[in-house]
N, C-alpha and C positions, 0 to 999 in steps of 0.2 A: 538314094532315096532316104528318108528323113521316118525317123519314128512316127511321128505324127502322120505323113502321108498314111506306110503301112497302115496303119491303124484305119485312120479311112477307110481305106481299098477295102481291107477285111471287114469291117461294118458294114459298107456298103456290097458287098459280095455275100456277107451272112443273111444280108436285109432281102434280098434280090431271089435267094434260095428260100426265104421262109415263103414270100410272095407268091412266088409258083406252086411251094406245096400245096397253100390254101387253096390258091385260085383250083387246084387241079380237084382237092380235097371237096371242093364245095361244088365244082360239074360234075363230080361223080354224085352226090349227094343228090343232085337237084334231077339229074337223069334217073336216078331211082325211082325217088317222089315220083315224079311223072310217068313212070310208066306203070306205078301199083295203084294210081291215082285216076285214071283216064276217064271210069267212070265215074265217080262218086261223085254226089250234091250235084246230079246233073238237074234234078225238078225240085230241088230243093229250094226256100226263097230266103236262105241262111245266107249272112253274110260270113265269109271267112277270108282272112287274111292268104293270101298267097305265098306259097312254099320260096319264090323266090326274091319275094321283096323283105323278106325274114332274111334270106343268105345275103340277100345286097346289103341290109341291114349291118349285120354280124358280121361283113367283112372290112364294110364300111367302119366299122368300132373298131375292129381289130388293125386294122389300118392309122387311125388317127392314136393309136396306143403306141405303134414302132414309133411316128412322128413323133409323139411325145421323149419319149425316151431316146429317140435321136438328137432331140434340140436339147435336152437337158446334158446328154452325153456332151455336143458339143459345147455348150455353158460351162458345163466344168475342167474339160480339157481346155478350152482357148479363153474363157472369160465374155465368150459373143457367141450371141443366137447365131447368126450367120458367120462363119469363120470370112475373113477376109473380104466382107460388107462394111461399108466404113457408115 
């Protein structure tokens, strides 16, 4: 196996663990919210943003920030966005 494979695997295996923590990070988060929240602004005629289109939001950012710095990673190791896309 070739340095550069390694190196892959382990980005992409680093990537894959940060993944889950959020993902787990943000249903714990969002299971709170909603259960200390159940009743509130129930007659109320406020608009308010929802607790989960906030976390899709901020995962959704968090998300296109690894992709960034994946494509950039591989730019500088291979010299191409896509390694091995001609």
């Amino acid at each position: 196996m070739s340095p550069l494979a390694g190196f892959l695997i382990f980005i992409v295996s680093i990537t894959a663990l940060v993944i889950a923590y959020l993902t787990k990070q943000f249903q714990e988060e969002n299971i709170i919210y909603s259960n200390n929240n159940k009743m509130k602004n129930k007659n109320l005629n406020i608009k308010t943003v929802e607790k989960e289109k906030v976390v899709a939001e901020t995962l959704n950012g968090r998300f296109a920030m690894i992709g960034l710095i994946a494509a950039v990673g591989a730019y500088l190791t291979t010299g191409q966005i896509i390694p091995g896309f001609v």
